[in-house]
C-alpha positions as CSV (number, residue, x, y, z in Angstrom):
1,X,-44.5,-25.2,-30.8
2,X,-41.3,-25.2,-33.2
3,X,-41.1,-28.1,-35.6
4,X,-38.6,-31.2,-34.5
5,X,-35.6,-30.6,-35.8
6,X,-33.3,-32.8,-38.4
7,X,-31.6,-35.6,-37.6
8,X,-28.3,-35.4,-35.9
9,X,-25.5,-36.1,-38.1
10,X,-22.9,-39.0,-37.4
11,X,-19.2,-38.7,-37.5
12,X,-17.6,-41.7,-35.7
13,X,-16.9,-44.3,-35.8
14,X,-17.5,-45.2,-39.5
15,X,-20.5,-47.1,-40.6
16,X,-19.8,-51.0,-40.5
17,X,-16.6,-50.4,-38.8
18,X,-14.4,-53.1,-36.7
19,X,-13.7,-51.5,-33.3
20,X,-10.6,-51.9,-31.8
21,X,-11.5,-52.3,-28.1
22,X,-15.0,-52.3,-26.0
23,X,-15.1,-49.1,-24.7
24,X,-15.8,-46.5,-28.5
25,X,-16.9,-43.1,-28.4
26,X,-19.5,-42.5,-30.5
27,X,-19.5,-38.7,-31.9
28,X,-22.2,-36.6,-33.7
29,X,-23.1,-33.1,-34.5
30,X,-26.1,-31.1,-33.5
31,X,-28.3,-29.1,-35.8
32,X,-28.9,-25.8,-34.0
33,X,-31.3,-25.8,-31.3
34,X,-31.3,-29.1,-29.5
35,X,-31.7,-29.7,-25.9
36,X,-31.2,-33.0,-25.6
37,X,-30.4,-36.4,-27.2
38,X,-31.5,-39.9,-27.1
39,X,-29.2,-42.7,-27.6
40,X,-30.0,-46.2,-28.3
41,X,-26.8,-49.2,-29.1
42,X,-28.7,-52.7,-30.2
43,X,-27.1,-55.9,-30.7
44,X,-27.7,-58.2,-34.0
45,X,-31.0,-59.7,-33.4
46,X,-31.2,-57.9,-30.0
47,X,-29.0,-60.5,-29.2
48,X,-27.2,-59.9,-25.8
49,X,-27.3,-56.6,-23.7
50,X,-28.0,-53.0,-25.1
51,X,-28.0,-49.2,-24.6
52,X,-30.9,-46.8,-24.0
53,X,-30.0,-43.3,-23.0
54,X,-32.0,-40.4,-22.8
55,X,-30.0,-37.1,-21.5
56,X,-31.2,-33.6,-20.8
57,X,-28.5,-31.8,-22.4
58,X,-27.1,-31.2,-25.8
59,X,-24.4,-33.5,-26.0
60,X,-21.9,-34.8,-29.3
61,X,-20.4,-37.8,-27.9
62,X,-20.9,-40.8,-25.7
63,X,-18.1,-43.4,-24.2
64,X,-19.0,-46.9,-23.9
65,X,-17.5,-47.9,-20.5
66,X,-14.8,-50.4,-21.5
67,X,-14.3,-53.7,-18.8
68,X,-14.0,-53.7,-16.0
69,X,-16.2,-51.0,-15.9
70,X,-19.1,-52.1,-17.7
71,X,-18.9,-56.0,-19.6
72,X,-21.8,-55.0,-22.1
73,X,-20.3,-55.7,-25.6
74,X,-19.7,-59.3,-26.5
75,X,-16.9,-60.2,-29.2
76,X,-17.8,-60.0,-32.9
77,X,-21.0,-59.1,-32.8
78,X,-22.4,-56.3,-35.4
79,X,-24.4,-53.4,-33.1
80,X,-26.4,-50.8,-34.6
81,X,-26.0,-47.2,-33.1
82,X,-28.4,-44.2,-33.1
83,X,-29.2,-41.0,-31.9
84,X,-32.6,-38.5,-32.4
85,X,-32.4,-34.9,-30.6
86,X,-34.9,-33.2,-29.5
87,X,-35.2,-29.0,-29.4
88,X,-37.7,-29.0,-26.6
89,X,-37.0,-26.2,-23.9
90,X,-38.0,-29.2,-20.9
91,X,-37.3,-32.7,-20.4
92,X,-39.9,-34.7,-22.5
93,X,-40.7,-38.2,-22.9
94,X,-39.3,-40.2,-25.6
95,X,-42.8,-40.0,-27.6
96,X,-42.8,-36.2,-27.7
97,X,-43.3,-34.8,-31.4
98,X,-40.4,-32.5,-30.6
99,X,-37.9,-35.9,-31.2
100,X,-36.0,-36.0,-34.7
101,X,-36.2,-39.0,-36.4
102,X,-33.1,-41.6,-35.9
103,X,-29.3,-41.2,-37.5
104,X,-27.5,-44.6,-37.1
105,X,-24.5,-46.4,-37.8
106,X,-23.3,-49.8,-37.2
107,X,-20.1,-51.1,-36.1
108,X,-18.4,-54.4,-35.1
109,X,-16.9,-55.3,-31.8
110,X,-13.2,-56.7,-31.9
111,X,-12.6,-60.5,-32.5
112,X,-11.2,-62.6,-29.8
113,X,-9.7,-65.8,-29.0
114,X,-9.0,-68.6,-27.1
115,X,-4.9,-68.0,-27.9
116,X,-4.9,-65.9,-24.8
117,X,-6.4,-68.0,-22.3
118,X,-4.0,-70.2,-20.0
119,X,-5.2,-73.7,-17.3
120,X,-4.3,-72.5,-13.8
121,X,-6.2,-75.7,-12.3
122,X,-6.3,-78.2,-11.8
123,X,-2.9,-79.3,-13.0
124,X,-2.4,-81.7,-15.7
125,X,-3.8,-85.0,-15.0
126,X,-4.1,-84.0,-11.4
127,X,-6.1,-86.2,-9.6
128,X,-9.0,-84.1,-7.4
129,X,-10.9,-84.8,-4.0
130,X,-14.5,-83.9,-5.3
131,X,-17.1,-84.6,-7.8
132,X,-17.4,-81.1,-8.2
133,X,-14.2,-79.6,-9.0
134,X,-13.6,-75.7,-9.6
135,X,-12.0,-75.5,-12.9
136,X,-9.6,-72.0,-12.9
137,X,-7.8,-70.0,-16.1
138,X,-6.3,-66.9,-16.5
139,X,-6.6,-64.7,-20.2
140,X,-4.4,-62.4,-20.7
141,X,-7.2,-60.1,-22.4
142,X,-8.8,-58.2,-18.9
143,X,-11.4,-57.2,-21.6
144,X,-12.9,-60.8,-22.2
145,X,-15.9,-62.2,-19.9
146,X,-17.9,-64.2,-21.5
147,X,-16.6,-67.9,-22.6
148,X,-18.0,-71.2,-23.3
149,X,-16.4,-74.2,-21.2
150,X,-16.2,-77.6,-22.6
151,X,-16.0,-81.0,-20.5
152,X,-15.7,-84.6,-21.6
153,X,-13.9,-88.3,-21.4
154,X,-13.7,-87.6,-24.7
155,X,-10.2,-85.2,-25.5
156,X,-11.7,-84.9,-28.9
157,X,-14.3,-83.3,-27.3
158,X,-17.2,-85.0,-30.0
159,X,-20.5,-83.7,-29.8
160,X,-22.3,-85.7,-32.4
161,X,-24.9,-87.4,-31.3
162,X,-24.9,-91.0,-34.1
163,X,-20.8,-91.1,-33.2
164,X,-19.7,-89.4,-29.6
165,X,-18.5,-91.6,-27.2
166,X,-18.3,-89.8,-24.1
167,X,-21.1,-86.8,-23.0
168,X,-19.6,-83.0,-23.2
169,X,-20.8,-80.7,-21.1
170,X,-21.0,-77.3,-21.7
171,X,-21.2,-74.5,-20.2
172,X,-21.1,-70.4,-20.8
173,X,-20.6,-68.6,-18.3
174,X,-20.0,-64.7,-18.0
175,X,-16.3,-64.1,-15.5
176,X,-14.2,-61.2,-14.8
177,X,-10.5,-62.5,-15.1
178,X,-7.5,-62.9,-14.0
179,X,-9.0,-66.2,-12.9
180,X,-12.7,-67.0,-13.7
181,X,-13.9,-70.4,-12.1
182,X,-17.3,-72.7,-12.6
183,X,-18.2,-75.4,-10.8
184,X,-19.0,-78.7,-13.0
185,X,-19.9,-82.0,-12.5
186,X,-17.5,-84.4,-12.7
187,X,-16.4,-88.4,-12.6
188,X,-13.3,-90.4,-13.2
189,X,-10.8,-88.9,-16.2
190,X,-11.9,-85.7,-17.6
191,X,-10.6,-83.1,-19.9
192,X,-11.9,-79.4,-20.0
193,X,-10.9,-76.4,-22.3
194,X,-12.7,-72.9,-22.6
195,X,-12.4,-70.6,-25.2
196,X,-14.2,-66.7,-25.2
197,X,-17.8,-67.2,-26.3
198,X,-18.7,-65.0,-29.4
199,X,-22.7,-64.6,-28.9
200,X,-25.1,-63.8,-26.3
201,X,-26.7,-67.7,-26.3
202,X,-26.3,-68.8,-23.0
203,X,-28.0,-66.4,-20.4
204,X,-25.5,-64.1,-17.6
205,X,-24.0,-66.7,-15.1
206,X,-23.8,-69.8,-16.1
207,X,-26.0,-72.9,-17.3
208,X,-24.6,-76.6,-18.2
209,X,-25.9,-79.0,-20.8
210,X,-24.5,-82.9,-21.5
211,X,-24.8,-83.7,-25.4
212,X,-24.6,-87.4,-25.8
């Protein structure tokens, strides 16, 4: 059996880069001989979603599918990314002694911000028909889905517990624009704002909590 080969080498993007969308192409070069590569992308803290790809063929790049397509990188958050090759003439498992050992980079995912995010309803100080309205916005961005919604009586929206007056709710929620809507409770005057979420703390779909 020949001996596993060396480690792929990274060209792109640069270590500890910023990205300047969601959707990078990751290049490498091959030492001679491989016959297939495995590809892992991991979140800070495994923090939020991740790529694992094994392929059968000797490939130098790989294209993370940008929104709409695929909503897998959240917003300022460092990733690690790294690729082993394998020389074997089959398929093999990902324990196989044939494997290299890892090359990997890591890079940073664009910031965004709330800036680009509009109220579509309700209207200001519009008076509604349920307990349970649908609050809609619109963003701009069509490559944000993942924001945090606030709710209160409060418009400073104060969530210490020895001096708040009001509860906040809050809520993150994952939403494919133009206009993402969540459902939350509500009674007499309220005011609500969202803004794009920047980790992976709330779970996909979307969970409330009052702070009091």
């Amino acid at each position: 059996m020949a001996a596993a080969p060396s480690a792929p080498t990274l060209n792109g993007p640069g270590d500890n880069a910023t990205l300047a969308n969601f959707g990078p192409t990751l290049t490498w070069t091959n030492p001679a001989g491989v016959t297939q590569y495995h590809l892992q992308i991991v979140p800070a803290n495994n923090d939020g979603p991740g790529v694992d790809l094994q392929v059968g063929s000797a490939g130098v790049s790989f294209t993370v599918p940008a929104p709409p397509n695929w909503y897998g990188l959240l917003p300022d958050m460092t990733y690690t990314w790294r690729v082993r090759v394998s020389n074997a003439p089959t398929f093999v498992t990902l324990a196989d002694p044939s494997w290299s050992g890892f090359a990997q980079r890591r890079f940073r995912t664009p910031i965004v911000a709330a800036a680009t995010i509009s109220p579509v309803a309700p209207g200001n100080g519009a008076a509604v028909a349920t307990l349970t309205p649908t609050l809609q916005w619109a963003n701009s961005r069509t490559d944000v889905f993942y924001y945090e919604l606030q709710l209160s009586k409060d418009p400073t929206f104060n969530t210490n517990a020895a001096t708040a007056t009001a509860s906040v709710y809050t809520a993150c929620c994952t939403a494919a624009p133009p206009i993402p809507r969540i459902a939350t409770p509500s009674r007499r005057t309220r005011r609500w704002r969202t803004a794009p979420s920047i980790t992976g703390g709330c779970a996909p779909g979307c969970r409330a909590t009052a702070v009091r």
